[in-house]
N, C-alpha and C positions, 0 to 999 in steps of 0.2 A: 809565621804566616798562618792566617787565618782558613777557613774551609770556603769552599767558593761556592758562593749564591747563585743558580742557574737562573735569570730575571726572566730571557726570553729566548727561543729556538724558530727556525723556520727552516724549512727546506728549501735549498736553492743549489742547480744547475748539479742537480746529486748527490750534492753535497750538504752542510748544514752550517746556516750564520745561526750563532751563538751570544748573547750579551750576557755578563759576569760583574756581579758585584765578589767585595771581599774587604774583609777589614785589614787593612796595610797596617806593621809593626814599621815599616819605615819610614811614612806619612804620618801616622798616627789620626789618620780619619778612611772612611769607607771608599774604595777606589771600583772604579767601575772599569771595564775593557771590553773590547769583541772580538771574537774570531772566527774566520773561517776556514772550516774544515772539509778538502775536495773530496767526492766521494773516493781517492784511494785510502784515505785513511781509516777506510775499515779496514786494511788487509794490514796495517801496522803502519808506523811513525812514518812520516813525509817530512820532507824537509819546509823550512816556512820563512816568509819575510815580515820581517815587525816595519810599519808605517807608522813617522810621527807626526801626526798633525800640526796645525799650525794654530796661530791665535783664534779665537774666540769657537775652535774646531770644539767637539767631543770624540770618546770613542765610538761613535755611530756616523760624522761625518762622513768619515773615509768609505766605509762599507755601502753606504747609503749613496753615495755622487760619486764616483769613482772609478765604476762600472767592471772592477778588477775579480768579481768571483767567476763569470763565465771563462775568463781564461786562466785566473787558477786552478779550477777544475780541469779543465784541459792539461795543465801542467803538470797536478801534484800537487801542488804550492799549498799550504794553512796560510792564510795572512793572519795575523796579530796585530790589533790598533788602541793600545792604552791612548786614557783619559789625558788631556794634554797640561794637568794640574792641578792641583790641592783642592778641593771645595769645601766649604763651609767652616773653616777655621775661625769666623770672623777676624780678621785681622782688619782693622781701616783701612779701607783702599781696595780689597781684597775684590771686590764686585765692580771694578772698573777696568776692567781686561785688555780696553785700547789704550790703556796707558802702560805702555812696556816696563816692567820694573814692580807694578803694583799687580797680582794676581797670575798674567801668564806663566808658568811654570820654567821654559826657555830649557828645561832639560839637562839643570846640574843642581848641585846640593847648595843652597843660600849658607851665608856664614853669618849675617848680620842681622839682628832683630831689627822688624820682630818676624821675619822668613824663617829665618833657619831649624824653628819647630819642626814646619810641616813641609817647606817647600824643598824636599829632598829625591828629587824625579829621576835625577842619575844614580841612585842609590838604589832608589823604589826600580828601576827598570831591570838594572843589572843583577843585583841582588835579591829581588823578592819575584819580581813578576815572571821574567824567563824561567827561574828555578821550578817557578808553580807553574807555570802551564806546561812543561816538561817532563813534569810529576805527574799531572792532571790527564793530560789530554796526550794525545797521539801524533807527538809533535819529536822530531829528532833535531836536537838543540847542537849537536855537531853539523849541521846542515843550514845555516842560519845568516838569514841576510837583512840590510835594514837600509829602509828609502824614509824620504820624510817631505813637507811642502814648509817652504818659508819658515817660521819660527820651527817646523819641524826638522825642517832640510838642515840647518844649523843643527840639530839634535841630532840627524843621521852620522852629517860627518865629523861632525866633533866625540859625540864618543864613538863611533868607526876607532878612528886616530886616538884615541884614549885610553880604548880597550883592546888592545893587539889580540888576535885569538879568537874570539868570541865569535868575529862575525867575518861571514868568507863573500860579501859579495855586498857593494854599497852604490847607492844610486840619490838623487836627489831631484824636485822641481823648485825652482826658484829659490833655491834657499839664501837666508841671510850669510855671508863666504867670510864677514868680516868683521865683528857683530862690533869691535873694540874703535873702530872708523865709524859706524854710522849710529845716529841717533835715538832708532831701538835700543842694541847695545848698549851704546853708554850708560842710557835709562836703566837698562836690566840690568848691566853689570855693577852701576852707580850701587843700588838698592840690593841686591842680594850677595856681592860680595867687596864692597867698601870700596875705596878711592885707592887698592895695590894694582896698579894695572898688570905686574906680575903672575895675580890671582887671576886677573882677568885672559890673559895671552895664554894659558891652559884650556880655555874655553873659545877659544876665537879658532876657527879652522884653518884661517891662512895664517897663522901662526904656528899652529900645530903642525901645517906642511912643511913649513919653513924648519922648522925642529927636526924633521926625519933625516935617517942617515943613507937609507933606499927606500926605493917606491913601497908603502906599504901595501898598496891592492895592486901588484902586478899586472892581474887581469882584468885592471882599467874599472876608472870610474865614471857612469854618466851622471849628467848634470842637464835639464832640458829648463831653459830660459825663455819665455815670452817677451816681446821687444815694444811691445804695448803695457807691459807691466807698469803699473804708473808707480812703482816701489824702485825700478831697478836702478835710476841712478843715484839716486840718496842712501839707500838702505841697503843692498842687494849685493853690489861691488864681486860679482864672480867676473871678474878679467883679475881682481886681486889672487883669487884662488888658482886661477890657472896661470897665473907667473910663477907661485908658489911651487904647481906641479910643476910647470916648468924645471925650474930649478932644481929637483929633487930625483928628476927623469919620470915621476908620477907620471904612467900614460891616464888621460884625461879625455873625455868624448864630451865637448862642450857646445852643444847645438842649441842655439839662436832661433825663434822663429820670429816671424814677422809676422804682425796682425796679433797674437796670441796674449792674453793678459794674465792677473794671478791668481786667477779662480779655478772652479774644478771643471769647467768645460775646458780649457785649455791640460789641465790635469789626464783627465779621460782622455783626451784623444793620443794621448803619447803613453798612455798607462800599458799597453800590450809590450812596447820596445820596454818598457821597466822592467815588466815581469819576466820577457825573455832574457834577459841580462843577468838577471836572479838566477832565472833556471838553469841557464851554460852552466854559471859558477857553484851551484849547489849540488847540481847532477852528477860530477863524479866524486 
């Protein structure tokens, strides 16, 4: 792990947004993040929620449309929002980002060229980037929850479910539930981990649930769906994920809205019920 570039600072609600370059050993190119830190964390480590954004996101989306620092301040909460993928590797393709499979990161390690250089996000997440800003910042990594949107929400609960331990409170909007069913998936998983579908049912969430022996988040998972999503019935498939909890006794808080689509105005307006979800489960 590299030393971390401060790019840019601002004050906000007490507190302080932060944007972070650093050259990644497990990317092998310069990765960018943001965080923010509520003004408790001068008085020592808070606990914090990593958000993974979604396709054609950066690490400034989330912080930027989201509207999530005036109630993490309120909370305690540092949000953490890495880069949602490799830049500038040239790889062919690499700069077509609506094509699922070619550039989106999707939030695991590729095995097949020519990805598997640099497109290693579950690696880079787990291994480099928590370690470092746990090191860095005033962040207590025992305390640690993770939400994500669409291509990100896929990345919350899959490695959630991946990583047993790590992370004590999981939430998601609209994420992909099934990625091995719909036509994203397949693309991504076609491309970055070959034609084993094996390979691929380690990465797929409703697969992962299905795999559990008990509920791994006890204390319940939300999931907040828009019904206007023009994504949800091709790509989306969360009534797959909650048979899965289903079956597994996973309690699961699966809310529906009407009217609501897969953007971040739809994002914002449910982002308060996220963070208190966060906060129950990291508070004691």
């Amino acid at each position: 792990m590299e030393a971390l570039e401060l790019l840019s600072q601002h004050a906000c609600f007490g507190g302080v947004q932060r944007f972070y370059k650093h050259g990644s050993t497990q990317i092998g190119l310069p990765m960018r993040f943001s965080v923010y830190l509520p003004p408790q964390a001068e008085q020592g480590p808070v606990p914090a929620v990593m958000f993974l954004a979604g396709l054609t996101c950066t690490e400034e989306t989330f912080m930027v449309k989201a509207g999530a620092q005036r109630l993490a301040a309120e909370l305690g909460l540092a949000l953490i929002c890495p880069d949602t993928s490799p830049r500038g590797a040239n790889v062919p393709g690499e700069a077509d980002a609506w094509d699922f499979g070619v550039g989106a990161g999707f939030y695991l390690d590729a095995t097949q060229a020519p990805w598997q250089a640099h497109w290693r996000m579950e690696s880079y997440l787990l291994k480099e980037l928590l370690p470092l800003v746990g090191s860095a910042l005033p962040i207590d990594l025992q305390r640690l929850g993770l939400f994500g949107h669409s291509m990100g929400g896929h990345g919350a609960l899959t490695l959630a479910l991946r990583h047993p331990g790590v992370f004590r409170s999981l939430s998601a909007f609209a994420p992909i539930c099934a990625p091995s069913q719909c036509p994203w998936g397949v693309k991504a998983f076609s491309g970055y981990l070959g034609d084993d579908r094996q390979a691929w049912a380690a990465h797929d969430a409703t697969a992962l649930m299905q795999s559990q022996k008990q509920a791994p988040y006890p204390g319940g998972i939300l999931i907040d769906q828009g019904l206007d999503d023009k994504f949800l019935a091709e790509q989306l498939h969360p009534h797959l994920f909650e048979a899965a909890c289903t079956d597994v006794g996973q309690p699961l808080t699966l809310r529906r809205h009407a009217g609501y689509d897969h953007g971040y105005y739809f994002i914002a307006t449910f982002m308060a019920d996220h963070l208190a979800h966060h906060q129950h489960a990291l508070a004691a």
